[in-house]
C-alpha beads as a LAMMPS data file, in Angstrom:
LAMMPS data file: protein, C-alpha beads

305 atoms
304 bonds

1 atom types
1 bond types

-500.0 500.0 xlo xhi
-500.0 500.0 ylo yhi
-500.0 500.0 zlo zhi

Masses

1 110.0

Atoms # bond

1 1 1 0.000 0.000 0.000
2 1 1 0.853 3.611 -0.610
3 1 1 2.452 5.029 2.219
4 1 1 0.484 8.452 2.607
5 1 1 2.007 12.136 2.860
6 1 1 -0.514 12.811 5.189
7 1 1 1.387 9.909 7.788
8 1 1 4.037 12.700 8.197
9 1 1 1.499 15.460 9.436
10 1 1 -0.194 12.432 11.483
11 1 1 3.405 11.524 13.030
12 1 1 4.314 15.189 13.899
13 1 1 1.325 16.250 15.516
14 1 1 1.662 13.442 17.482
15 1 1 5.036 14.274 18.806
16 1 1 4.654 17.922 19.040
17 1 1 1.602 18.325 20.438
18 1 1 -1.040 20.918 19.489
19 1 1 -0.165 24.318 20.625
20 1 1 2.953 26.214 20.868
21 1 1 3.616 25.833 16.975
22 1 1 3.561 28.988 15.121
23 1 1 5.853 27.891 11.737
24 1 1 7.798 24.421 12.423
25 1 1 9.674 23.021 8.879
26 1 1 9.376 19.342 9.375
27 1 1 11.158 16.294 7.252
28 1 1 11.358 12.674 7.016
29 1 1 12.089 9.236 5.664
30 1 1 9.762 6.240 5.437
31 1 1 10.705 2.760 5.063
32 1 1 7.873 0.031 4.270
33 1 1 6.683 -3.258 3.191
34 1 1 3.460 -4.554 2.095
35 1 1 1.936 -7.160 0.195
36 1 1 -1.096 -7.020 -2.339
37 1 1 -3.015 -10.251 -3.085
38 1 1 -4.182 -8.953 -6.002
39 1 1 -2.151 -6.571 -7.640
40 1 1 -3.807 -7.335 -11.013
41 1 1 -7.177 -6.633 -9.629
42 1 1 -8.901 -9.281 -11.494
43 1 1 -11.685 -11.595 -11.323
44 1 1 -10.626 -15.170 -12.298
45 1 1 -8.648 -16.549 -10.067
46 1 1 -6.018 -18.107 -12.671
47 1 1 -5.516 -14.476 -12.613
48 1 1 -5.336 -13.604 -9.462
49 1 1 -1.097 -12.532 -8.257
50 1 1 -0.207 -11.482 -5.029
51 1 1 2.954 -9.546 -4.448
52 1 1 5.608 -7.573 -1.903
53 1 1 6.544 -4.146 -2.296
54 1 1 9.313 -2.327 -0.817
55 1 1 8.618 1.271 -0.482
56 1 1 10.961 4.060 0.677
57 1 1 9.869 7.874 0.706
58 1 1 11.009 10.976 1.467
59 1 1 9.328 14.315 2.568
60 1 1 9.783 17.945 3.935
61 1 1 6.695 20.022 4.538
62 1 1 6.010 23.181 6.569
63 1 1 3.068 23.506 8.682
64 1 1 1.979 27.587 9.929
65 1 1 -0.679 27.962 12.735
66 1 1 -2.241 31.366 11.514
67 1 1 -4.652 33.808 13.369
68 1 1 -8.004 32.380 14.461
69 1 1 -7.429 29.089 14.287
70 1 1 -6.296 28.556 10.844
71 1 1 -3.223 26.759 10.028
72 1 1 -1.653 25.690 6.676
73 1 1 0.909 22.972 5.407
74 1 1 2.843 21.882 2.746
75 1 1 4.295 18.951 1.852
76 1 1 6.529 17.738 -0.980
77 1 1 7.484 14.252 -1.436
78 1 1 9.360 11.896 -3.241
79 1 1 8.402 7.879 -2.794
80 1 1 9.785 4.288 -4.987
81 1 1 7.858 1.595 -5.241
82 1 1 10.345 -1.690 -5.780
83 1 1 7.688 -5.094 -6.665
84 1 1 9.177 -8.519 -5.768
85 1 1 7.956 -10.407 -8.613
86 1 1 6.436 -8.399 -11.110
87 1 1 9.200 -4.973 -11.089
88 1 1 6.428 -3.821 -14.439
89 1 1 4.795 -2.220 -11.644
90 1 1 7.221 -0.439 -10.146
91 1 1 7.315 3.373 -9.900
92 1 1 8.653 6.218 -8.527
93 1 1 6.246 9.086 -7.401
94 1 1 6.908 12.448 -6.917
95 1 1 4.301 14.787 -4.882
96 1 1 2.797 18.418 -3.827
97 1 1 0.094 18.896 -1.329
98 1 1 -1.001 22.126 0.397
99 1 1 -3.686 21.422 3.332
100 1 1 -5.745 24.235 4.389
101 1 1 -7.049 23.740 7.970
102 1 1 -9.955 25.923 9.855
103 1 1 -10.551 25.541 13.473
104 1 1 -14.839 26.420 13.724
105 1 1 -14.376 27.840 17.814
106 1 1 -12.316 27.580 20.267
107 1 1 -11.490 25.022 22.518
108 1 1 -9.517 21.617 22.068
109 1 1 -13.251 19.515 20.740
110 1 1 -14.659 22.409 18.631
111 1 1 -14.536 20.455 15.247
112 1 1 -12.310 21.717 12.019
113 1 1 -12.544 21.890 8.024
114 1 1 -10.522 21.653 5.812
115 1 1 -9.441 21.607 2.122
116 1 1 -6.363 19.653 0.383
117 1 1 -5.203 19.501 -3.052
118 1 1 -2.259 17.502 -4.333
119 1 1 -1.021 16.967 -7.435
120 1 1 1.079 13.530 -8.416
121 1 1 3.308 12.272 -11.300
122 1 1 3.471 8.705 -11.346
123 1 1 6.213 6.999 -13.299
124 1 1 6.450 3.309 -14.112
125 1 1 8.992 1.021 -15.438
126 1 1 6.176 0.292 -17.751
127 1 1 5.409 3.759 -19.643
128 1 1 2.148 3.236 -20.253
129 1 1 1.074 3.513 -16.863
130 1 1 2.886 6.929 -16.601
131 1 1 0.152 9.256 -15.405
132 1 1 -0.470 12.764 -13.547
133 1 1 -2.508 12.280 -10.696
134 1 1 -4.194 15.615 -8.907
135 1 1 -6.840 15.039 -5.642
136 1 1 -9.037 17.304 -3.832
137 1 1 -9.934 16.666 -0.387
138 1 1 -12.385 18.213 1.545
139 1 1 -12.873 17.461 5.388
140 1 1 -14.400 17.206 8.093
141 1 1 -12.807 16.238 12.176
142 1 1 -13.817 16.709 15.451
143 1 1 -12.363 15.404 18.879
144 1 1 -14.941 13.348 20.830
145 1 1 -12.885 13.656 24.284
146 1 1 -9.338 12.726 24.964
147 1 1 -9.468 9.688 23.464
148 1 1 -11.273 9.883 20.522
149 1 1 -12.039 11.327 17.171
150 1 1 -13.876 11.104 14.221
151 1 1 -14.140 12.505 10.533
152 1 1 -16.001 12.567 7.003
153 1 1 -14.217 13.383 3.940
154 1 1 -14.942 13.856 0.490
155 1 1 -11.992 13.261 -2.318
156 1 1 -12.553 13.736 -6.036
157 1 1 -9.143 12.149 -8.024
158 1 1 -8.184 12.780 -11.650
159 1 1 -5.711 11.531 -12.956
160 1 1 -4.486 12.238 -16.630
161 1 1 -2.299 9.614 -18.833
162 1 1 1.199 10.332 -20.357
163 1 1 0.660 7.454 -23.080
164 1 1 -2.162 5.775 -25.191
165 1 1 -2.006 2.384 -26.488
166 1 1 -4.844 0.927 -28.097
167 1 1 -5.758 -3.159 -27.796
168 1 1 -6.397 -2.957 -31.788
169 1 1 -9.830 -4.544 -33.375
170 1 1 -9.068 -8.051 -32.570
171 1 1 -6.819 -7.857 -29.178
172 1 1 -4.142 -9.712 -31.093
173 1 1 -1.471 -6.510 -30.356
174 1 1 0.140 -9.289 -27.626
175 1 1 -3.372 -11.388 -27.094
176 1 1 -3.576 -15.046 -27.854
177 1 1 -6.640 -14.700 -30.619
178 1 1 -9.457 -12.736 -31.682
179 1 1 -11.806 -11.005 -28.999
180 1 1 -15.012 -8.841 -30.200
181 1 1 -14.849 -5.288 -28.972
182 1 1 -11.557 -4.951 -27.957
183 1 1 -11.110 -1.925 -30.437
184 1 1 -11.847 0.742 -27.833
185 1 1 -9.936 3.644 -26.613
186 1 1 -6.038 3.233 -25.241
187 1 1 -5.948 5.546 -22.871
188 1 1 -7.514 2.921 -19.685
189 1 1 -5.203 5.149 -17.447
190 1 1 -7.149 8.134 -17.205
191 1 1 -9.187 7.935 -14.340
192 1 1 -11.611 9.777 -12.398
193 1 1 -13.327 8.604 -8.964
194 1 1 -15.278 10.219 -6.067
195 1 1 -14.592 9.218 -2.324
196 1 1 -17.068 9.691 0.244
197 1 1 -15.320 8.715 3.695
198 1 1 -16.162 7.997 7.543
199 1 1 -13.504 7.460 9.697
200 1 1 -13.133 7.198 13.880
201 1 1 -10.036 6.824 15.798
202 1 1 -8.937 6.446 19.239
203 1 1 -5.687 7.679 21.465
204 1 1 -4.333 4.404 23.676
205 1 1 -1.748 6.736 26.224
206 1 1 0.240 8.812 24.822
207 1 1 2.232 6.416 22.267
208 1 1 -1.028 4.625 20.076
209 1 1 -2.931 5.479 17.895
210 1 1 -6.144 3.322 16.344
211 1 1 -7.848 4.254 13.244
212 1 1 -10.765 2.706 11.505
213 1 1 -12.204 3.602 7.908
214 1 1 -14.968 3.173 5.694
215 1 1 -15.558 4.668 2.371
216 1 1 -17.560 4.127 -1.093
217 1 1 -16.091 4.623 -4.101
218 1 1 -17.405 5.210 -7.709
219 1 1 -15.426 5.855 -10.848
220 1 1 -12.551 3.846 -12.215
221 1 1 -10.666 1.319 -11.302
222 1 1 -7.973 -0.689 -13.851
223 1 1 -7.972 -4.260 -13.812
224 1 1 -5.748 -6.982 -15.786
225 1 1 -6.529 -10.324 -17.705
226 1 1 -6.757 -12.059 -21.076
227 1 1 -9.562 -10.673 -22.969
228 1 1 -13.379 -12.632 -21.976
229 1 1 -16.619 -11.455 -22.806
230 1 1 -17.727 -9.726 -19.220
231 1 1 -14.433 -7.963 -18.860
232 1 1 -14.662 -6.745 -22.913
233 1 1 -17.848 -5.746 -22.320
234 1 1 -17.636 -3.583 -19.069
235 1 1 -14.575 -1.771 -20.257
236 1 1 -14.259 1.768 -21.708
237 1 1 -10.556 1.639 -22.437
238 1 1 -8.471 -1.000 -23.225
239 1 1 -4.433 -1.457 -23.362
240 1 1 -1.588 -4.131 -23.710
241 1 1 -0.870 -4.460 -20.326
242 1 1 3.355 -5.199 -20.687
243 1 1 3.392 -5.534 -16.798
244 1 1 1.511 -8.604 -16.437
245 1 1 2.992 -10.500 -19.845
246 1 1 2.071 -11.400 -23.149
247 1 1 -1.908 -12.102 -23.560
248 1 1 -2.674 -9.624 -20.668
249 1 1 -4.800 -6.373 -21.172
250 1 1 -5.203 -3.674 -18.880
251 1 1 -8.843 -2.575 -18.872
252 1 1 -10.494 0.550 -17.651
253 1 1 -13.876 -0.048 -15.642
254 1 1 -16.467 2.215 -14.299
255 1 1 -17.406 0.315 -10.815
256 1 1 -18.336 0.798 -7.244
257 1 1 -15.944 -0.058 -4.693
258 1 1 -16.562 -0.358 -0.954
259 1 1 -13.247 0.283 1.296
260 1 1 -12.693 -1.243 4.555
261 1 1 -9.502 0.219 6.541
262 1 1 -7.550 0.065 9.860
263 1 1 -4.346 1.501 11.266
264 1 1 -2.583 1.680 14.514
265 1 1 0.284 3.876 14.780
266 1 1 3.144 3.871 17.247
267 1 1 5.582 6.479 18.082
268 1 1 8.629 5.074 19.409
269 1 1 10.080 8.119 20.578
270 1 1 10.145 11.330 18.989
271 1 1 11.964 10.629 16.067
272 1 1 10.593 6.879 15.587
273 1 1 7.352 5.634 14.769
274 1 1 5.407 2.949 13.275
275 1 1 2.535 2.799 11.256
276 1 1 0.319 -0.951 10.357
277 1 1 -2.566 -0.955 8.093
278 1 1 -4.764 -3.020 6.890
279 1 1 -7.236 -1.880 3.882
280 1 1 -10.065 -4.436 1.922
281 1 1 -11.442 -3.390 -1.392
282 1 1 -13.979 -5.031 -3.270
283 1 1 -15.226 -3.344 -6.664
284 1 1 -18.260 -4.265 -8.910
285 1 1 -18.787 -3.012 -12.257
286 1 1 -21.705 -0.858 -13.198
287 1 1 -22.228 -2.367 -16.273
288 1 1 -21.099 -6.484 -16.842
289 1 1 -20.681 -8.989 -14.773
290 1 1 -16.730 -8.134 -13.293
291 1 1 -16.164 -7.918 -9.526
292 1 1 -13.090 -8.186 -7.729
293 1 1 -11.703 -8.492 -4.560
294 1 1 -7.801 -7.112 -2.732
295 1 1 -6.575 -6.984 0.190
296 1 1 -3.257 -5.089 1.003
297 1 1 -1.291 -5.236 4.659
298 1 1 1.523 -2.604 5.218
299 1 1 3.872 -1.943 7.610
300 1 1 6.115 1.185 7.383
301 1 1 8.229 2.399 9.971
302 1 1 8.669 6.818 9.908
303 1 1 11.565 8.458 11.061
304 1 1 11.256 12.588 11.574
305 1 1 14.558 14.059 10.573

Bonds

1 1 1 2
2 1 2 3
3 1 3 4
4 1 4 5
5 1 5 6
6 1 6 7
7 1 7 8
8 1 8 9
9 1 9 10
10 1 10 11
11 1 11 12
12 1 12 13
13 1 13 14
14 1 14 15
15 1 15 16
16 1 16 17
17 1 17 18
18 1 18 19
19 1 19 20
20 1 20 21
21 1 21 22
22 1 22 23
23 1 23 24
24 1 24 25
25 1 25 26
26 1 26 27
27 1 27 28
28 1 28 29
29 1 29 30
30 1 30 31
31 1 31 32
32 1 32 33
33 1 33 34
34 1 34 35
35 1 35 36
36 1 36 37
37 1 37 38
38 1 38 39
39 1 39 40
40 1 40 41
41 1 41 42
42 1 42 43
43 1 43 44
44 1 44 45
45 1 45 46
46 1 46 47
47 1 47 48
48 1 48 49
49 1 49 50
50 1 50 51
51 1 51 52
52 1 52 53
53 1 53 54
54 1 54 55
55 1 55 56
56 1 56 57
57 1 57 58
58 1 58 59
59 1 59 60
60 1 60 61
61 1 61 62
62 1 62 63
63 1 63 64
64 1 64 65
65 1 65 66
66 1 66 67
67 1 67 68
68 1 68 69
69 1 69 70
70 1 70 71
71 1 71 72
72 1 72 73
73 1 73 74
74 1 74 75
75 1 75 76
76 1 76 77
77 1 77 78
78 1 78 79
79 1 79 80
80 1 80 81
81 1 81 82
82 1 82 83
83 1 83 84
84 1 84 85
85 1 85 86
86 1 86 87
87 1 87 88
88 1 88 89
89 1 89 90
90 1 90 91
91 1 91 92
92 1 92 93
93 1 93 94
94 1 94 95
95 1 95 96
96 1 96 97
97 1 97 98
98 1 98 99
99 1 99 100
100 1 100 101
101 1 101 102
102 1 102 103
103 1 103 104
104 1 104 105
105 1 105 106
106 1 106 107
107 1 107 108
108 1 108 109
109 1 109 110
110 1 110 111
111 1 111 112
112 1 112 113
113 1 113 114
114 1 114 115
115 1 115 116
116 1 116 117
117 1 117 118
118 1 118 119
119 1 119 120
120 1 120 121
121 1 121 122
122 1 122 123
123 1 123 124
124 1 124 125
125 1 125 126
126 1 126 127
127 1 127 128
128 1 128 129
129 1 129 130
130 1 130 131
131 1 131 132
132 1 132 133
133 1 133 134
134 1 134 135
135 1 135 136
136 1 136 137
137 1 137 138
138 1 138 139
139 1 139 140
140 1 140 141
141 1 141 142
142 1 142 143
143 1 143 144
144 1 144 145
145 1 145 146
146 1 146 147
147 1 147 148
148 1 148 149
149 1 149 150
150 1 150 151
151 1 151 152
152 1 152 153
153 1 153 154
154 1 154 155
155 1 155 156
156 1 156 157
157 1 157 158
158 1 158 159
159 1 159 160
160 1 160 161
161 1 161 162
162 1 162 163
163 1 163 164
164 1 164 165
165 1 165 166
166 1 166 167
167 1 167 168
168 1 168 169
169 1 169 170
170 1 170 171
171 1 171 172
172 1 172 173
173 1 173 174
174 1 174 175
175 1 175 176
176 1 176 177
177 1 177 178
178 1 178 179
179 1 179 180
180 1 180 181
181 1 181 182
182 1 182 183
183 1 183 184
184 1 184 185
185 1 185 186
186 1 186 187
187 1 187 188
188 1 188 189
189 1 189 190
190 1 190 191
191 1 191 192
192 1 192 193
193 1 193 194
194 1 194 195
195 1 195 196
196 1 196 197
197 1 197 198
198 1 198 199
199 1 199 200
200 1 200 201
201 1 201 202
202 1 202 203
203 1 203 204
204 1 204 205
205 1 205 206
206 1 206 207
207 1 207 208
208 1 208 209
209 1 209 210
210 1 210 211
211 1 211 212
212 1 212 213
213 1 213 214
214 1 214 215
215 1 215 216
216 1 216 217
217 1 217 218
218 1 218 219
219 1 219 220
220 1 220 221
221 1 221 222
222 1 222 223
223 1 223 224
224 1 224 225
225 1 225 226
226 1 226 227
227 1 227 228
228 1 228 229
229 1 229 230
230 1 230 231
231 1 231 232
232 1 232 233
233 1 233 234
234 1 234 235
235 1 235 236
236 1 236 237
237 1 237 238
238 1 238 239
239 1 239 240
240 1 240 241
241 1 241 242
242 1 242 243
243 1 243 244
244 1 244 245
245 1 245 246
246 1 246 247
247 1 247 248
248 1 248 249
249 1 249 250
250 1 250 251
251 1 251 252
252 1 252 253
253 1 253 254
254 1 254 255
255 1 255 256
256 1 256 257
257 1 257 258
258 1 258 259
259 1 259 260
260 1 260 261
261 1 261 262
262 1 262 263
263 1 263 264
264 1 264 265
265 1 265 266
266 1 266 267
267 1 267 268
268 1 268 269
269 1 269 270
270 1 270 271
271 1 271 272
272 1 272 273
273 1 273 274
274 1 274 275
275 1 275 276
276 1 276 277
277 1 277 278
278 1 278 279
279 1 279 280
280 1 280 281
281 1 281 282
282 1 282 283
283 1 283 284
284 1 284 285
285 1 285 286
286 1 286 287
287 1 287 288
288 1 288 289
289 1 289 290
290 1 290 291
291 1 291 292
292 1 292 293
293 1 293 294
294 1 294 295
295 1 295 296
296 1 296 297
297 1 297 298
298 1 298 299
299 1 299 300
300 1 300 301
301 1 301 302
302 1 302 303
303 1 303 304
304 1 304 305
């Protein structure tokens, strides 16, 4: 999984506390591992390939507490994506992300809004995949008690592709034999999806952190296999998919996904800190019969610099 930029704003709150920070310029280095158990997303399960990933990442970000409870940050990172047995995927991301936060009150449980926009380039060993990824955020939190918190968010992704290449009439670009409607558009990397989130969390002491998440998802999702019927049918772009092998298409789908997430996050000390997660997708298609289901377990461990 992805490790997040907004783990490094998570992490140094955390450590700093909440008051007493006018401007603070804040950088760090992530180390993870994770495993997908279906990194092709796809439905059959002669398709179906788990992997590992080794990620490493590197940010620096400033956060400002402004007048009446305002505060902004940014963040710019840089984050490699190495895949054990199927290095097509891997990538190297590099990141901008301004978060603008509004304190509604005073008082540590008033709740807060916010807004967030980042914008992405994603590059893969595999061009085709290269894409420019932008996401706004809006957001909702509030502080229960001590303890615990809760939030809604709504995120709206775009993400634009560097590259088009078509399947051709037939599918038989890299495809073992002739497939009906596989002439379609190339470019099955531009995406767009909507995010509507719930999310509550709880404080254990002063060194955990529990999160749990639910969201629904509509909009695109990309998912590989050889060329059948359903899949043909549901997809509105269609592309050689060189990651997966010869006779593998990448296919663009318009689908509703339902997201299941949890985290726990532990700070060492004040430079240390781990972060587990858990996260369970499963997507449907709006139009054919395609559904499929992933799972992905990270653990990353954060170290403020």
């Amino acid at each position: 999984m992805k490790i997040k930029l907004g783990t490094t704003i998570a992490v140094f709150s955390m450590c700093v506390g909440p008051t007493g920070i006018s401007a603070e310029t804040f950088n760090d280095l992530a180390f993870g591992i994770s495993n997908n158990d279906n990194i092709s997303n796809a439905q059959l399960d002669s398709e179906i390939f788990s992997d590992r990933i080794i990620q490493a990442s590197y940010n620096l970000g400033k956060f400002v507490d402004l007048d009446d409870g305002l505060s902004v940050t940014w963040l710019a990172g840089v984050e490699y994506f190495d895949y054990d047995e199927w290095p097509g995927f891997n990538h190297l991301d590099i990141a901008g992300r301004v978060d603008l936060k509004k304190k509604i009150g005073l008082g540590a449980f008033v709740p807060s809004v916010g807004a967030q926009f980042s914008v992405t380039k994603l590059n893969y060993d595999e061009d085709v995949r290269d894409r420019l990824r932008s996401e706004l955020e809006l957001y909702w939190s509030k502080r229960i008690n001590e303890s615990w918190d809760m939030g809604a968010a709504l995120n709206i992704v775009e993400a634009d592709a560097d590259n088009e290449l078509a399947a051709g009439p037939s599918g038989m670009n890299t495809g073992p034999g002739s497939m009906p409607g596989m002439q379609r558009p190339g470019y099955v990397y531009d995406i767009s999806q909507q995010l509507l989130s719930l999310s509550v969390g709880v404080a254990i002491g002063d060194v955990n952190y529990i999160k749990f998440g639910a969201s629904m998802m509509q909009g695109d999702v990309i998912s590989s296999a050889e060329p059948y019927t359903e899949i043909v049918n549901a997809s509105s772009a269609i592309s050689p998919d060189a990651a997966m092998g010869d006779g593998f298409f990448a296919y663009r789908i318009d689908a509703d996904t339902q997201i299941i997430s949890v985290s726990w996050d532990y700070i060492i000390n004040n430079d240390y800190s781990l972060n587990f997660s858990y996260e369970y997708r499963d997507s449907e298609a709006n139009q054919g019969q395609v559904d499929y289901q992933a799972s992905i377990v990270s653990l990353n461990l954060i170290v403020l610099l």
